[in-house]
NUMIPA-767077 format. One record per residue (C-alpha): residue number from 1; residue in one letter; x, y, z. Coordinates in nm, 3 decimals, m for minus. Example, Ala and Ser with C-alpha at 12.3 -4.5 7.8 and 13.67 -1.06 7.14 Angstrom:
# residues 2
n, res, X, Y, Z
1, A, 1.230, m0.450, 0.780
2, S, 1.367, m0.106, 0.714
//
This chain:
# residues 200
n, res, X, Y, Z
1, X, m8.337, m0.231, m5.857
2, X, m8.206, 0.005, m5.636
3, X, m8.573, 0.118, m5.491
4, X, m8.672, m0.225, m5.368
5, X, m8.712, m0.457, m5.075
6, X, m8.614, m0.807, m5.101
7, X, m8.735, m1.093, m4.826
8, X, m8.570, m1.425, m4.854
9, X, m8.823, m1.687, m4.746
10, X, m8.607, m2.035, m4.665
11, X, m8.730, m2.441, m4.611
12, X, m8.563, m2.565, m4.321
13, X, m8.792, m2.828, m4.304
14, X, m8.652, m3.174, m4.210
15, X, m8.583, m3.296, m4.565
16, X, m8.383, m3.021, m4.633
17, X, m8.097, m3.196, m4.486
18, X, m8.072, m3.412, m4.765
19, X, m7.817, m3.440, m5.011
20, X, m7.892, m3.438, m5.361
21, X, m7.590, m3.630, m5.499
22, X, m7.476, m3.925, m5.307
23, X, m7.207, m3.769, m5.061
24, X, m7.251, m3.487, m5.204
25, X, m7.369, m3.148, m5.048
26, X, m7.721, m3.115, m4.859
27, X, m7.937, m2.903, m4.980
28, X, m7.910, m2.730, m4.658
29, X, m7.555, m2.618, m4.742
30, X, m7.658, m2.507, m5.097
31, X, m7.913, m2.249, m4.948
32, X, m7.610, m2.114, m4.732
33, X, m7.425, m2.038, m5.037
34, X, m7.669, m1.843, m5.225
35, X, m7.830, m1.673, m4.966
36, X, m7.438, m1.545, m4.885
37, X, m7.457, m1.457, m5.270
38, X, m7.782, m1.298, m5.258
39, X, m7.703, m1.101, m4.951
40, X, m7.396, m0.943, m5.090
41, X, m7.558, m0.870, m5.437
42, X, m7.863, m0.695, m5.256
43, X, m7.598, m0.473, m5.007
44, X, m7.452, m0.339, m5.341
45, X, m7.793, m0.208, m5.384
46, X, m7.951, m0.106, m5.049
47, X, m7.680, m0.144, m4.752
48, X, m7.934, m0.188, m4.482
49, X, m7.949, m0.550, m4.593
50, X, m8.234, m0.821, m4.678
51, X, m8.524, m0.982, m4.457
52, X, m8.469, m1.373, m4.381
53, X, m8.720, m1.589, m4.286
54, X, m8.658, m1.972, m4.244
55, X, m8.944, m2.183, m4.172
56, X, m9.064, m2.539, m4.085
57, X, m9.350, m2.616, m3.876
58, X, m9.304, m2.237, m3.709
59, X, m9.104, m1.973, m3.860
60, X, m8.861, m1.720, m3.718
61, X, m8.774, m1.330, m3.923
62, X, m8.439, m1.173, m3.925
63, X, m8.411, m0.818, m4.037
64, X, m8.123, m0.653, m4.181
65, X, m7.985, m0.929, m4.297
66, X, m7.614, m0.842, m4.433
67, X, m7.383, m1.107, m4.607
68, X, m7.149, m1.093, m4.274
69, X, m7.509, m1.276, m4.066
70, X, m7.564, m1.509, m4.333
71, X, m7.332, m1.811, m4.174
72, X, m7.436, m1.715, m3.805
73, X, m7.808, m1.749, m3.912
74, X, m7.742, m2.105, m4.030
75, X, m7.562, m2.196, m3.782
76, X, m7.849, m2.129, m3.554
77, X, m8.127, m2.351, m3.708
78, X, m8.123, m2.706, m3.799
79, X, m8.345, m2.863, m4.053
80, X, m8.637, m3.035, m3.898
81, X, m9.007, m3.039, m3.928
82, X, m9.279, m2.984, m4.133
83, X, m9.388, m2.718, m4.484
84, X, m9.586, m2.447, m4.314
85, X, m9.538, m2.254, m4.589
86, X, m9.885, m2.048, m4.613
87, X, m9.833, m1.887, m4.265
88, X, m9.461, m1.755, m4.282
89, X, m9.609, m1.644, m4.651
90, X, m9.867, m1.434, m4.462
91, X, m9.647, m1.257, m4.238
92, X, m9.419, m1.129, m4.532
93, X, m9.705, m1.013, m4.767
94, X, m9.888, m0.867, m4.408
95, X, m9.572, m0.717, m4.337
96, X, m9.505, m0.509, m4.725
97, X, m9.875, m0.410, m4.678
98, X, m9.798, m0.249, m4.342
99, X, m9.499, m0.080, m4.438
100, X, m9.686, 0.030, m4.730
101, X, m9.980, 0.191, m4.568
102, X, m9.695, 0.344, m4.345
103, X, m9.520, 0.562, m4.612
104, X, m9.185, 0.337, m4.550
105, X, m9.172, 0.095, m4.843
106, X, m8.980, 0.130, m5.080
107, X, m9.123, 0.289, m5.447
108, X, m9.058, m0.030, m5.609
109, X, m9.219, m0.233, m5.381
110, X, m9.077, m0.581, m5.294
111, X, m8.967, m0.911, m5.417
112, X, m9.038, m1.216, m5.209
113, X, m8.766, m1.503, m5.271
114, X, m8.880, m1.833, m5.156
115, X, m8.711, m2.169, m5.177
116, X, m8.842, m2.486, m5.078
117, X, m8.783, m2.874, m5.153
118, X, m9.124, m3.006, m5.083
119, X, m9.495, m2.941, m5.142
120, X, m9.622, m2.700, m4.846
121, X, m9.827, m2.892, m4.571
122, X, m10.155, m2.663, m4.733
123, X, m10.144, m2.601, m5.018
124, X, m10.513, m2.416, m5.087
125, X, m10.382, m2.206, m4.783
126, X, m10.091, m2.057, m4.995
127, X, m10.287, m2.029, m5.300
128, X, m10.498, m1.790, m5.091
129, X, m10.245, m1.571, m4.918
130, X, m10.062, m1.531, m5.308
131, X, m10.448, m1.442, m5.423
132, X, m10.531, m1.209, m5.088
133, X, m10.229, m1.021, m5.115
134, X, m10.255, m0.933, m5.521
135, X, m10.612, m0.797, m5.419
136, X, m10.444, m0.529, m5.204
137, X, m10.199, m0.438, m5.451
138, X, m10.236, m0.154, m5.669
139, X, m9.990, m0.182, m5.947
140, X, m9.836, m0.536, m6.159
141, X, m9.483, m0.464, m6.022
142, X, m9.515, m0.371, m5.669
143, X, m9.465, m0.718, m5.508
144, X, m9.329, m1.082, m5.705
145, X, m9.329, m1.377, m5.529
146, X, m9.057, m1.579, m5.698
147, X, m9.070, m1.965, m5.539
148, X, m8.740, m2.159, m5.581
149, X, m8.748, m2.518, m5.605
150, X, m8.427, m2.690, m5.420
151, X, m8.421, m3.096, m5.480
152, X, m8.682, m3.278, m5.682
153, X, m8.971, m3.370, m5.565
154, X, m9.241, m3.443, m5.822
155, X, m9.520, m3.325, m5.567
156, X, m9.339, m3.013, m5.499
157, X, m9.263, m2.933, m5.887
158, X, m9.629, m3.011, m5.990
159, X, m9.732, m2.745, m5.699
160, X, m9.527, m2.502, m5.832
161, X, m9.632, m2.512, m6.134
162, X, m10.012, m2.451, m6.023
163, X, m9.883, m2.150, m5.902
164, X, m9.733, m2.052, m6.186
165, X, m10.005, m2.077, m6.457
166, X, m10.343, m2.079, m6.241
167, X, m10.373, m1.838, m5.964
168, X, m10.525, m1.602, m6.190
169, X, m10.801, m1.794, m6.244
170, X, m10.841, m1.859, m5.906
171, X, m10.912, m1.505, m5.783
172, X, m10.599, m1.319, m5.799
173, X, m10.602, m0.939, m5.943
174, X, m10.250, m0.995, m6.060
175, X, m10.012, m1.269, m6.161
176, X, m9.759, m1.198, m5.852
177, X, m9.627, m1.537, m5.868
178, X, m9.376, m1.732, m6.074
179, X, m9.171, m2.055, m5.997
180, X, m8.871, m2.198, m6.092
181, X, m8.795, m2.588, m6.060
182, X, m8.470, m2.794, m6.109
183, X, m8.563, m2.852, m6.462
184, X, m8.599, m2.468, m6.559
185, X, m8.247, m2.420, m6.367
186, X, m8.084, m2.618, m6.646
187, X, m7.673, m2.525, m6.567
188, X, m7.746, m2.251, m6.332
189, X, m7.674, m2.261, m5.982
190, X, m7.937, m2.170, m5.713
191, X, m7.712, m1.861, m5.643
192, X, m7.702, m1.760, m5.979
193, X, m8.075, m1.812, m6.060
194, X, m8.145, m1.648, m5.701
195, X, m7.918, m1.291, m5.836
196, X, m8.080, m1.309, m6.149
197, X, m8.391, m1.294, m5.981
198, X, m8.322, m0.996, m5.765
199, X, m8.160, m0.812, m6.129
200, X, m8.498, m0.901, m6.308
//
């Protein structure tokens, strides 16, 4: 989609340092590789390159985000802290809605990419920013949140999964939200599932 804006929303909380296989790559190093992936597939699409947020117990934005930043971006932030999930959440959504009500979005609104290992430090507080910002939307399509799970961690899956099925009944005006866990991944890699997302 050619017409869209895509924000990469990335854990970087302490357990992401973790490796999944015994000596095996950290999931850390996994989220390098696809977000290099998922910033070169989104440049052949809009060259002005994707928003990056990573986020533990605070959260820092990088704009224009092209594949050639990727590495230098990592290399900058370690993982450590806590899931503050809901607040880095806010600014993205806040941020579309802005840019919105400024004539600069894009026509197809925006998809919101965000992958995490663990269950978010509040998790009533994200259920409410996913439900306040489908209340200001005005059509289905205009803005997914697609959450990622990286690692598996029951807590974290289950949580997902709420998201998935139950926000609607909750209060929001649209189903914005859909989640993908380990077990849903089946063969595909995190890059691949994170391209496909962006093609959808």
């Amino acid at each position: 989609m050619p017409d869209r804006d895509y924000t990469l929303i990335i854990d970087k909380s302490g357990s992401m340092s973790t490796p999944d296989q015994p000596g095996g790559k950290s999931r850390w190093e996994t989220v390098q590789e696809s977000t290099l992936a998922v910033a070169r597939k989104c440049e052949q699409l809009d060259a002005n390159g994707i928003t990056i947020y990573l986020f533990s117990s605070r959260f820092k934005r990088y704009d224009n985000v092209t594949s050639d930043k990727v590495t230098q971006i990592f290399q900058e932030n370690d993982p450590m802290g806590r899931t503050d999930l809901a607040s880095v959440l806010k600014d993205a959504t806040d941020n579309y809605f802005q840019r919105k009500t400024a004539g600069v979005a894009k026509p197809d609104g925006e998809i919101i990419l965000v992958v995490t290992d663990g269950e978010p430090d509040d998790r009533k507080a994200v259920m409410r920013v996913i439900i306040e910002a489908s209340r200001q939307m005005d059509r289905d399509e205009e803005l997914g949140i697609s959450l990622m799970q990286v690692g598996n961690d029951p807590t974290a899956k289950r949580f997902l999964q709420i998201l998935d099925d139950e926000l609607q009944g909750a209060g929001a005006k649209f189903d914005i939200a859909d989640t993908i866990t380990l077990d849903d991944m089946a063969e595909m890699t995190l890059a691949e599932v994170l391209v496909n997302a962006i093609q959808d």
